[in-house]
C-alpha positions as a Markdown table, in Angstrom:
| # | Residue | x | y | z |
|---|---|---|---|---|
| 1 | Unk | 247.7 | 227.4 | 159.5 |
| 2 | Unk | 249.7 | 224.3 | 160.0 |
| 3 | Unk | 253.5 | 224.7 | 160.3 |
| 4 | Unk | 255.5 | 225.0 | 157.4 |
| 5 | Unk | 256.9 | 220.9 | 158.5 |
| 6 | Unk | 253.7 | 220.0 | 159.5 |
| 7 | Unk | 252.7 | 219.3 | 155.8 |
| 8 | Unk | 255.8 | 217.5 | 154.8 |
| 9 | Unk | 257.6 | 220.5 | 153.1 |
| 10 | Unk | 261.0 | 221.8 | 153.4 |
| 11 | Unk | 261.5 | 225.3 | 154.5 |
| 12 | Unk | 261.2 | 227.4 | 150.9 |
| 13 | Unk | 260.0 | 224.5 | 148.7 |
| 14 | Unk | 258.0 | 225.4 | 145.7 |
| 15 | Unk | 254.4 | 225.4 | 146.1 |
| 16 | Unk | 251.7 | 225.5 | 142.9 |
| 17 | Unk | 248.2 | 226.7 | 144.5 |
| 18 | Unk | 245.6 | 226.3 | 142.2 |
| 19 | Unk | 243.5 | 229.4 | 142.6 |
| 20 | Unk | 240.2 | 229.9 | 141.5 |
| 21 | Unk | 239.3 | 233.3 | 142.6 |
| 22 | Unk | 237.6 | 232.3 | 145.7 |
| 23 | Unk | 238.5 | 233.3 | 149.5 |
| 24 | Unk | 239.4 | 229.4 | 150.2 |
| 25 | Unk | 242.3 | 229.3 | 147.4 |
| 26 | Unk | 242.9 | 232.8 | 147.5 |
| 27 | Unk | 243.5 | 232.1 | 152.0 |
| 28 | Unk | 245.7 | 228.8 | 150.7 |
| 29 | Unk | 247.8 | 231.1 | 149.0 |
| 30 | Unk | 248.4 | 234.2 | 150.9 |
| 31 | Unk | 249.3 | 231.4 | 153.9 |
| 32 | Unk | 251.3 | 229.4 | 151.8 |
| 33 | Unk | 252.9 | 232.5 | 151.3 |
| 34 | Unk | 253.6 | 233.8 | 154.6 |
| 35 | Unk | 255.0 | 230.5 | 155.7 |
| 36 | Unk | 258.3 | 231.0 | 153.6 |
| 37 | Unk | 257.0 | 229.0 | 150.3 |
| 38 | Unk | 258.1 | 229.9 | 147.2 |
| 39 | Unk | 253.7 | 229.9 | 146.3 |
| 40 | Unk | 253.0 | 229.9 | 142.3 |
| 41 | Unk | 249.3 | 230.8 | 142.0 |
| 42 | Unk | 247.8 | 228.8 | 139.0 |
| 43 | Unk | 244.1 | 229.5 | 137.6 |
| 44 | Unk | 242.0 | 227.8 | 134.8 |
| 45 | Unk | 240.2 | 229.2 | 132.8 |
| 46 | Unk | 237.5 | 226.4 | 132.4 |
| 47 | Unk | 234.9 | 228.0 | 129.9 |
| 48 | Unk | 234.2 | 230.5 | 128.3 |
| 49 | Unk | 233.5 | 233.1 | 130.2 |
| 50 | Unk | 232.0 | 235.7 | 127.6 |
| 51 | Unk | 228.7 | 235.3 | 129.6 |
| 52 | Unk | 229.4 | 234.2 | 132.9 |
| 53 | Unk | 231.5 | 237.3 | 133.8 |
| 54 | Unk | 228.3 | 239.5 | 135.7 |
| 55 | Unk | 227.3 | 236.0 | 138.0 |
| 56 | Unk | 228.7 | 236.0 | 141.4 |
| 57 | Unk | 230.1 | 232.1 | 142.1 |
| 58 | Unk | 230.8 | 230.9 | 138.7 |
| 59 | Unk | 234.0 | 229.5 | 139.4 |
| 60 | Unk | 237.0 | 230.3 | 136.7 |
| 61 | Unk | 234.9 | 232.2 | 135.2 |
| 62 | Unk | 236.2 | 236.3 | 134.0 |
| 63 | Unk | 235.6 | 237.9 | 137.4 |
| 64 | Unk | 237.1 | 235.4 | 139.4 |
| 65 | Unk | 239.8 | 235.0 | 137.1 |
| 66 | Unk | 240.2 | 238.8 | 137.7 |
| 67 | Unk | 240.1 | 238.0 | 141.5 |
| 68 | Unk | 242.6 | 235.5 | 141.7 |
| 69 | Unk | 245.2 | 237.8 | 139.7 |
| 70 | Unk | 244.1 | 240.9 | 142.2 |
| 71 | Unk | 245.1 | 238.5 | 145.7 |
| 72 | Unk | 248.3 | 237.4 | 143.4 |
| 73 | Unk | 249.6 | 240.8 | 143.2 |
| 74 | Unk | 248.3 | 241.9 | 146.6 |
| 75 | Unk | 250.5 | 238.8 | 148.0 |
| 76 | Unk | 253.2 | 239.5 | 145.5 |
| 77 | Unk | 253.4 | 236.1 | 143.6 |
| 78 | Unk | 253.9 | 235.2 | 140.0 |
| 79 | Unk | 249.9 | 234.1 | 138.3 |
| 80 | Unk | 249.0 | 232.2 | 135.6 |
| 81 | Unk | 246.4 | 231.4 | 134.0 |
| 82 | Unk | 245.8 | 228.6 | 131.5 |
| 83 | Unk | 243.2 | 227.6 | 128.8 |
| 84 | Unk | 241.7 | 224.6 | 129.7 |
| 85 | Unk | 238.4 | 225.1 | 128.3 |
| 86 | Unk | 238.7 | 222.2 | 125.4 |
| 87 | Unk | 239.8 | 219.8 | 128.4 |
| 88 | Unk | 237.2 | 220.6 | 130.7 |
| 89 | Unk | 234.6 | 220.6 | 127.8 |
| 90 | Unk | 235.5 | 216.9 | 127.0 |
| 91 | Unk | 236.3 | 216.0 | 130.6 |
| 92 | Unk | 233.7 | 217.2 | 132.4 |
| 93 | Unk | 230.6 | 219.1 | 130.5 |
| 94 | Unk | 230.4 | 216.3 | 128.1 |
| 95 | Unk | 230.2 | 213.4 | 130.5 |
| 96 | Unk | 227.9 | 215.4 | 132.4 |
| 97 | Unk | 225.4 | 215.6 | 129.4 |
| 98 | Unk | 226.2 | 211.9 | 128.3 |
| 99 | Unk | 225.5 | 211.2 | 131.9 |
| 100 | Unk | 222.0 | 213.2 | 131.8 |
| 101 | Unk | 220.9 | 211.7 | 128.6 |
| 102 | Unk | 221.6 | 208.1 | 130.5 |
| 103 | Unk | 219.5 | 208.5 | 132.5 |
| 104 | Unk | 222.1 | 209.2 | 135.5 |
| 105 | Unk | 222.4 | 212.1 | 137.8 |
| 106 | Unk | 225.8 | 213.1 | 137.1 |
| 107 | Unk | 228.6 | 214.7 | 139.8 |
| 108 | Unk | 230.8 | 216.9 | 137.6 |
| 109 | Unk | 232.9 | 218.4 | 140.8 |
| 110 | Unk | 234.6 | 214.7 | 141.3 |
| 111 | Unk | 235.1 | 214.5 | 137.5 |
| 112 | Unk | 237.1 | 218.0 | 137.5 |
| 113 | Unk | 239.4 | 216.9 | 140.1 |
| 114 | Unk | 239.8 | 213.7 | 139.1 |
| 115 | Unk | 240.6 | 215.2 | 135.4 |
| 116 | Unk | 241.7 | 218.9 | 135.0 |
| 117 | Unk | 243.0 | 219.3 | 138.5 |
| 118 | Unk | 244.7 | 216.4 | 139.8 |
| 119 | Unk | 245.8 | 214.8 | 136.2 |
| 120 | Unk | 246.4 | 218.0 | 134.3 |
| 121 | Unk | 247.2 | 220.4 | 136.6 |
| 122 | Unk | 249.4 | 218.3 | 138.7 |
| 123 | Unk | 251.1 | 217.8 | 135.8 |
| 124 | Unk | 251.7 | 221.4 | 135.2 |
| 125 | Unk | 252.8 | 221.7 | 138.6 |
| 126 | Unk | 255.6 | 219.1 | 138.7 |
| 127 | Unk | 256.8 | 220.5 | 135.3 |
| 128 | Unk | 257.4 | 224.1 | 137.1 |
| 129 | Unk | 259.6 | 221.8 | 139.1 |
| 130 | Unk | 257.1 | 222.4 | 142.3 |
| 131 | Unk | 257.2 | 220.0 | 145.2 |
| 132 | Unk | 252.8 | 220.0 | 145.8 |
| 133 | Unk | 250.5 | 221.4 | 144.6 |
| 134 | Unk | 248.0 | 223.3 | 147.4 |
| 135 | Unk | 244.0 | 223.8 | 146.9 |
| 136 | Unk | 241.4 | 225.2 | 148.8 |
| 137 | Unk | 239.2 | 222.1 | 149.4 |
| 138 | Unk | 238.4 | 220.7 | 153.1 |
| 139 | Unk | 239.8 | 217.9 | 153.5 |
| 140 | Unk | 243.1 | 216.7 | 155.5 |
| 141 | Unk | 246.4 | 215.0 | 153.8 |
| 142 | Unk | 247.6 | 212.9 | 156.7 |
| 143 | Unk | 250.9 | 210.7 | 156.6 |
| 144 | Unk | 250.6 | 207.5 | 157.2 |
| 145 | Unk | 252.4 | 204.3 | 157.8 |
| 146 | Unk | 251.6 | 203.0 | 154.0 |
| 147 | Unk | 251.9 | 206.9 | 153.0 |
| 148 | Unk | 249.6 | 209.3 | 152.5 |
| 149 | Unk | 245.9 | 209.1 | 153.8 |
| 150 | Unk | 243.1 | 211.0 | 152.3 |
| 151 | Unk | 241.0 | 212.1 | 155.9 |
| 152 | Unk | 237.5 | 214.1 | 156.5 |
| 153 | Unk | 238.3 | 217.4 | 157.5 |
| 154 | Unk | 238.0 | 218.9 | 161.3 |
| 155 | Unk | 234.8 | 221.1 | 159.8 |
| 156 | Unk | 232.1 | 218.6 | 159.3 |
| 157 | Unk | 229.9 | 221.1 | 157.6 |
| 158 | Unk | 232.2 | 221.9 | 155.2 |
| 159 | Unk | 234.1 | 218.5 | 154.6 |
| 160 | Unk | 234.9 | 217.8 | 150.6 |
| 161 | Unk | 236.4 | 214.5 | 151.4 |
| 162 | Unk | 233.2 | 212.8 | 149.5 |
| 163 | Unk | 234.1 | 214.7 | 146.1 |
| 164 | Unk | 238.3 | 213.7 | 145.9 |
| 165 | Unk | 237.4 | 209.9 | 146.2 |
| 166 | Unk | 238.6 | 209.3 | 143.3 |
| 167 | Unk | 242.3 | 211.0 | 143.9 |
| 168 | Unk | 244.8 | 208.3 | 143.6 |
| 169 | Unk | 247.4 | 207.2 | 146.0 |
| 170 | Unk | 250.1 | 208.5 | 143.5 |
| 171 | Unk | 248.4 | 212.2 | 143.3 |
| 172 | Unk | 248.1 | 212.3 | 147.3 |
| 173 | Unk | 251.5 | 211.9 | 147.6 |
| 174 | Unk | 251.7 | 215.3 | 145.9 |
| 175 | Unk | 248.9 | 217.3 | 146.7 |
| 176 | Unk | 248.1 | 219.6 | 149.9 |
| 177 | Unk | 244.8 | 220.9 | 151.9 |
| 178 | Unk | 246.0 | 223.5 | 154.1 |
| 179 | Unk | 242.4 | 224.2 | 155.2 |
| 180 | Unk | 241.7 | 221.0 | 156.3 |
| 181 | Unk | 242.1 | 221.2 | 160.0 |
| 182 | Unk | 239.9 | 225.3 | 160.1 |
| 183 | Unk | 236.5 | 225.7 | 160.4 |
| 184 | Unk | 235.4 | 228.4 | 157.0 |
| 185 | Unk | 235.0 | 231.6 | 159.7 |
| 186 | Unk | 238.6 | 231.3 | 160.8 |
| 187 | Unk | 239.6 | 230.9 | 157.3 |
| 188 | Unk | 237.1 | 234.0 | 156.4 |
| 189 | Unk | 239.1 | 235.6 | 159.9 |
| 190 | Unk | 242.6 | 235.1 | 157.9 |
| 191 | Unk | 242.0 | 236.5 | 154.5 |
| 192 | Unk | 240.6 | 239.8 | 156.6 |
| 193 | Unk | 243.8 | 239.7 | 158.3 |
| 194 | Unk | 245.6 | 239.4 | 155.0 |
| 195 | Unk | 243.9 | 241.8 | 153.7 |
| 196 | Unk | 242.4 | 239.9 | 150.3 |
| 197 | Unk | 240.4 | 241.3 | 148.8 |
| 198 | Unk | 238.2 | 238.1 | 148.6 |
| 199 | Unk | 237.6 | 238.3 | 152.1 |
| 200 | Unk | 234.0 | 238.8 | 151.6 |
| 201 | Unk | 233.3 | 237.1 | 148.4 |
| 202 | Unk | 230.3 | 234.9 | 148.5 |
| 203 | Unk | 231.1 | 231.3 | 148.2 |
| 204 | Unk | 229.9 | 229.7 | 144.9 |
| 205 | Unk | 226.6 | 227.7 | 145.2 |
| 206 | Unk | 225.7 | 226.1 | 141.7 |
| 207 | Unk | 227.8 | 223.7 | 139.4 |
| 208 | Unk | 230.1 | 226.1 | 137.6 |
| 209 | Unk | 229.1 | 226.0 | 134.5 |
| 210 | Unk | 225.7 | 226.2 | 135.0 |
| 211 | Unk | 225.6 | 228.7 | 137.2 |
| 212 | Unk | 221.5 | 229.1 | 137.1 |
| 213 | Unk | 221.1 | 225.9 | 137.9 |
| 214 | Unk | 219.0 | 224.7 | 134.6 |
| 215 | Unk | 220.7 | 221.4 | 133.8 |
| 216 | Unk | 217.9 | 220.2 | 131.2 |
| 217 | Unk | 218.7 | 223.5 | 129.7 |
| 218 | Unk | 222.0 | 222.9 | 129.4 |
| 219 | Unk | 221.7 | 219.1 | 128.0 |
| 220 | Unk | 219.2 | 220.3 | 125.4 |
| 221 | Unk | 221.3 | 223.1 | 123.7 |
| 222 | Unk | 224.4 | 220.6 | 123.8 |
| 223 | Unk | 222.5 | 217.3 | 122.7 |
| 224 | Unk | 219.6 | 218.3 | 120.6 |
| 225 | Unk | 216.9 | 216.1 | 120.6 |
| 226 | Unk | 217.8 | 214.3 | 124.0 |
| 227 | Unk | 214.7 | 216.2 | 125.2 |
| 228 | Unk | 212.2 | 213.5 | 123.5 |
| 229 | Unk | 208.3 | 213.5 | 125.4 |
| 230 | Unk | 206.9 | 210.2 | 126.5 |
| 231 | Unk | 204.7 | 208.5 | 129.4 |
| 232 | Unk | 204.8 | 208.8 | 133.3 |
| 233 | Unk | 204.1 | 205.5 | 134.5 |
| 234 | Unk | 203.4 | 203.9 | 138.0 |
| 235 | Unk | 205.3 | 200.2 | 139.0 |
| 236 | Unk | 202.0 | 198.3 | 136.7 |
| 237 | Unk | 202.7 | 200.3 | 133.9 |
| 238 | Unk | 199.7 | 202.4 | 133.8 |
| 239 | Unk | 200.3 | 205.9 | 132.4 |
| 240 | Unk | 199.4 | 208.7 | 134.9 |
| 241 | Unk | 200.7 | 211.4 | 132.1 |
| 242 | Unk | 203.5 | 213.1 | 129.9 |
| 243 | Unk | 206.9 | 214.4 | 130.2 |
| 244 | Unk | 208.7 | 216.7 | 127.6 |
| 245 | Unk | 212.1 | 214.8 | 128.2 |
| 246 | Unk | 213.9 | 212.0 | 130.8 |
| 247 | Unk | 216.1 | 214.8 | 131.5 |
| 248 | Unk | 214.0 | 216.6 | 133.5 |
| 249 | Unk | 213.6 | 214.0 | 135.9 |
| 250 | Unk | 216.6 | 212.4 | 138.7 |
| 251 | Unk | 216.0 | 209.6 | 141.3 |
| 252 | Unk | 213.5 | 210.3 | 144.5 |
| 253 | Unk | 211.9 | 213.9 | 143.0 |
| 254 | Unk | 208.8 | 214.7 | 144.0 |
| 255 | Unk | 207.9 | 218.6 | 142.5 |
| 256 | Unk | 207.3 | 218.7 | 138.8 |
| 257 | Unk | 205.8 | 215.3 | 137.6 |
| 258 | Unk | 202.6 | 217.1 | 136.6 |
| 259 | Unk | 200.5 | 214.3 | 136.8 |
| 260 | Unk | 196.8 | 213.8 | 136.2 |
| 261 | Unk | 194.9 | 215.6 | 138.7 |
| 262 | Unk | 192.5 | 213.0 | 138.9 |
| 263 | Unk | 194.3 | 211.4 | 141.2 |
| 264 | Unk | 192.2 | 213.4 | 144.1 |
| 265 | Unk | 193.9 | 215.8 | 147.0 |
| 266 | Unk | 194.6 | 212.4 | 149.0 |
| 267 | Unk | 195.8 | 210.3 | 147.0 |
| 268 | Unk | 199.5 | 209.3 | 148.1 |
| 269 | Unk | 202.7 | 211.8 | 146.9 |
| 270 | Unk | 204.6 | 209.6 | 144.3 |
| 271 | Unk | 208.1 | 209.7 | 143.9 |
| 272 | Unk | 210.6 | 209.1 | 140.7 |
| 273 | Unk | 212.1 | 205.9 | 140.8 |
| 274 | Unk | 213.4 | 205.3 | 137.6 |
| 275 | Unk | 214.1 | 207.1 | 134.8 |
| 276 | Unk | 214.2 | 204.9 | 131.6 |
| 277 | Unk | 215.7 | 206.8 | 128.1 |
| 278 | Unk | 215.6 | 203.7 | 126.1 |
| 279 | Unk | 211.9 | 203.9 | 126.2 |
| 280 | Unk | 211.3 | 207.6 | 127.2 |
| 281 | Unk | 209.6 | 206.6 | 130.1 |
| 282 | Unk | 209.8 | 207.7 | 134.4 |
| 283 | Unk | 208.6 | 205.5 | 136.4 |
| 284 | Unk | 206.9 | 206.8 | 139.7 |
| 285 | Unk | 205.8 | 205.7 | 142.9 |
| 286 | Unk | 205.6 | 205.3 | 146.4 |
| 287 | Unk | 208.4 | 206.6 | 148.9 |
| 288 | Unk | 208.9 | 203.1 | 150.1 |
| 289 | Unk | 209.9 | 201.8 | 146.9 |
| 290 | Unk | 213.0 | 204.0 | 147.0 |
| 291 | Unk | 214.7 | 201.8 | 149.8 |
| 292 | Unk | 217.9 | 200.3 | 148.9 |
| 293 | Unk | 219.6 | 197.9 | 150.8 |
| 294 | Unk | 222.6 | 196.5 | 147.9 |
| 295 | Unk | 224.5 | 199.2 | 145.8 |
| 296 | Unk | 226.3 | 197.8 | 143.3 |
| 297 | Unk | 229.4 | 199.9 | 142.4 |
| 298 | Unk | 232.2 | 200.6 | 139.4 |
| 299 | Unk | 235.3 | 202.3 | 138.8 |
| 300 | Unk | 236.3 | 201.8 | 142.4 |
| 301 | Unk | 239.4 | 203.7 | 143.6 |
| 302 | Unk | 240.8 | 202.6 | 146.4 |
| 303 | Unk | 242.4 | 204.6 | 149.0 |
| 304 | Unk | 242.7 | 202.2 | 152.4 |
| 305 | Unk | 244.5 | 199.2 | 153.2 |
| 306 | Unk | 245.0 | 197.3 | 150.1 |
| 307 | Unk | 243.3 | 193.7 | 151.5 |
| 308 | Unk | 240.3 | 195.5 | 152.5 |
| 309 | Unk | 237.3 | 193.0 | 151.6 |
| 310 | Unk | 234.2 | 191.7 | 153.4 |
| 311 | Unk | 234.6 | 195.0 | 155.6 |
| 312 | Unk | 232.4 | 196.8 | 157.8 |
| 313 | Unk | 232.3 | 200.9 | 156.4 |
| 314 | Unk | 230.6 | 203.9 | 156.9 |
| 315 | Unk | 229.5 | 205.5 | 153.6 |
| 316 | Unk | 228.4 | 207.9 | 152.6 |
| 317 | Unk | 225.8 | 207.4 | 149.3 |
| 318 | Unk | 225.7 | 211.4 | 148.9 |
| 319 | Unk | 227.7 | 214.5 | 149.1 |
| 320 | Unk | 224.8 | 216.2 | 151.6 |
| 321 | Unk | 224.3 | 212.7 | 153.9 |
| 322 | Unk | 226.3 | 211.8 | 156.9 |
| 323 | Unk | 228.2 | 208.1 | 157.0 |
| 324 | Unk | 225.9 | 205.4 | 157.3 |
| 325 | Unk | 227.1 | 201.9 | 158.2 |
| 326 | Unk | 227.6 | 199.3 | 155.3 |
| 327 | Unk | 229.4 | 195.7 | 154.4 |
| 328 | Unk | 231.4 | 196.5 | 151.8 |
| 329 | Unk | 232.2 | 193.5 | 149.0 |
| 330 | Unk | 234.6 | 193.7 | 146.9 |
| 331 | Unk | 234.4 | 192.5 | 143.1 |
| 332 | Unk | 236.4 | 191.8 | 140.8 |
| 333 | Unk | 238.3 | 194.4 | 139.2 |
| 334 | Unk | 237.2 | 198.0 | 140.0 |
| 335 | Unk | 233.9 | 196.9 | 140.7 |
| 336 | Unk | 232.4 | 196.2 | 144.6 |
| 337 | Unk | 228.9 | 196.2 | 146.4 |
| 338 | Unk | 227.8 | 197.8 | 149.5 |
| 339 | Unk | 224.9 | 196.3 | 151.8 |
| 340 | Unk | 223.4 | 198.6 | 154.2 |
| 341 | Unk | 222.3 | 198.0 | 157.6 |
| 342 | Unk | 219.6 | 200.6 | 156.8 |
| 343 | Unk | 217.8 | 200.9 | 153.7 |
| 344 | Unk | 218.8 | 204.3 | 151.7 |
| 345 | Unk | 216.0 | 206.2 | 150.0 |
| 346 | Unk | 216.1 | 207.3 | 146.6 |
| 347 | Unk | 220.3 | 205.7 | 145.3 |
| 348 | Unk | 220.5 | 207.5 | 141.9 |
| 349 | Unk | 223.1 | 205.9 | 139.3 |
| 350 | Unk | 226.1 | 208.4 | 138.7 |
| 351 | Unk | 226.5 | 209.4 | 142.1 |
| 352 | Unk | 229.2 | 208.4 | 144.4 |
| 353 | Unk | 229.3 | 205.9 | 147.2 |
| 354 | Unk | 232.3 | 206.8 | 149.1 |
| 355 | Unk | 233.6 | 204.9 | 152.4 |
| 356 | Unk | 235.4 | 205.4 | 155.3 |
| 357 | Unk | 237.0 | 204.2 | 158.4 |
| 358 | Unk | 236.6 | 206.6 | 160.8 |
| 359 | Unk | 238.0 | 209.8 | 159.5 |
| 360 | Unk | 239.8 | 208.0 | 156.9 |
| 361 | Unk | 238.7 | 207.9 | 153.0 |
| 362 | Unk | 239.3 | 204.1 | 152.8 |
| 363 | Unk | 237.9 | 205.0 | 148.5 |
| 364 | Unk | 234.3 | 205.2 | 146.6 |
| 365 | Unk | 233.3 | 204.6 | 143.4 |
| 366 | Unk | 230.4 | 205.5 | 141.1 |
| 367 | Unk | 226.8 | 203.8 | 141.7 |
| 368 | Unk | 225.4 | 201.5 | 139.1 |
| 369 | Unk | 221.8 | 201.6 | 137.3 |
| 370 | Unk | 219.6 | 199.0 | 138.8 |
| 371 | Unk | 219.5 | 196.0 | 136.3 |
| 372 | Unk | 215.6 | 195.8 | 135.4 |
């Protein structure tokens, strides 16, 4: 880990580590810890967690609440845990359905830490009179000249810069990655050394909340009737065959569209590339009419130089693709548009666009539907 001044603390300050059972938090922590912080570990209980308890990786759910109160006493700190299941339900499951049922493929990660982590629980923090609050994502806090600067982390494979886009300037100030600059087997290598007994936890795969990985599922039993059947259409309009809901269906899939066999063995693979819940329709077709060249974004945040405008980025248009280079436009308000030197293939409204300057998150902000 980092020295103790080498995140911008003084020697014994009071730390809040948000701890969600996991060997990353549970590592932030026991380090935190060891470096002579007074380290308050904090977990949410986000849902309920009745049925969640026997699946491995469902994050704040009952065993990994029981996990993160286990490393707590086993590093001898004071644990809490808090009930933010009506705030996450209206912060993040809900958008995510009202996002589904938009036709939008939905990233609840940023909305948690935008929401119940770095709004609510920042606030908790600075009310237990702490001087940051400490998580386990990868990413890298560095001072700058204008204050702090949101960076990728030194691990490219496990980099979460792309998912705290939207952290404000004001919330960076406050907040600390100590993971940032270690690759996951050293950080794996510490909480051995520790002695946490996390150490060899599996690190959780699905969104929490639904942990087998069924969204449609989900949206159905929380929306009834946003499930409605209608036609599978090509770029003409002619129906190549039936869906049992939009929800089913995101931007650039291929498996599932169960369309009409009479299409012969040949014939060439269509691709979603529009999915229309006004009138209960998904539009398919060839891979090639997935390129995007213009992105059109909203609710901007911006993290870099304030003037930035008429720029030339790197951004990244999902969490799983590396930086591609782009002229970034800004609008007016919190709106902006990105055109790429290289066509992107299959943009999906609701996800992120997030830019950079090198290392540096210079902001992002969510991707618009296409206007018609």
């Amino acid at each position: 880990m980092t020295s103790p001044d080498a995140i911008g603390l003084r020697p014994g300050a009071r730390v809040v580590v948000a701890m969600s059972g996991g060997v990353d938090s549970s590592v932030v922590a026991a380090l935190m810890k060891e470096a002579g912080y007074d380290v308050v570990g904090v977990t949410l209980q986000l849902y309920d967690h009745g049925a969640a308890v026997q699946k491995k990786g469902a994050c704040c759910a009952g065993q990994d609440i029981h996990d993160a109160r286990n490393v707590a006493d086993r590093i001898g700190i004071p644990h809490y845990v808090l009930d933010y299941e009506s705030r996450f339900r209206d912060a993040v499951i809900d958008e995510f359905v009202d996002s589904y049922t938009r036709g939008e493929t939905p990233i609840p990660c940023i909305q948690c830490n935008r929401t119940v982590k770095f709004r609510d629980l920042l606030a908790v923090a600075k009310d237990l009179n702490a001087d940051a609050l400490a998580t386990g994502h990868y990413a890298r806090r560095v001072a700058g000249p204008e204050g702090a600067e949101l960076h990728r982390a030194e691990d490219d494979t496990r980099d979460q810069s792309y998912f705290l886009f939207a952290t404000t300037r004001e919330q960076l100030e406050f907040l600390r990655f100590p993971l940032g600059g270690m690759p996951k087997t050293q950080v794996r290598a510490e909480a051995e050394r520790l002695g946490l007994p996390v150490a060899a936890k599996p690190d959780s795969q699905d969104i929490c909340f639904v942990p087998d990985g069924n969204y449609a599922k989900l949206v159905e039993r929380l929306k009834p009737g946003a499930a409605e059947p209608g036609d599978i259409v090509d770029l003409q309009g002619n129906v190549l065959g039936r869906h049992e809901g939009t929800i089913h269906y995101t931007i650039g899939q291929r498996r599932g569209l169960a369309l009409s066999q009479s299409r012969g063995p040949d014939a060439e693979p269509l691709y979603v590339l529009r999915v229309d819940p006004e009138m209960k329709r998904v539009v398919v077709g060839p891979r090639e009419a997935l390129a995007e060249r213009r992105v059109a974004l909203a609710g901007v945040n911006w993290l870099g130089p304030r003037a930035i405008d008429n720029a030339e980025v790197a951004v990244k248009i999902r969490s799983t693709t590396s930086p591609k280079q782009a002229h970034l436009e800004r609008g007016e308000g919190d709106k902006a548009e990105l055109v790429l030197a290289e066509p992107e293939y299959g943009v999906a409204a609701g996800q992120a666009a997030v830019f950079y300057d090198g290392n540096r998150v210079l902001g992002g902000g969510w991707i618009q539907r296409k206007q018609k």
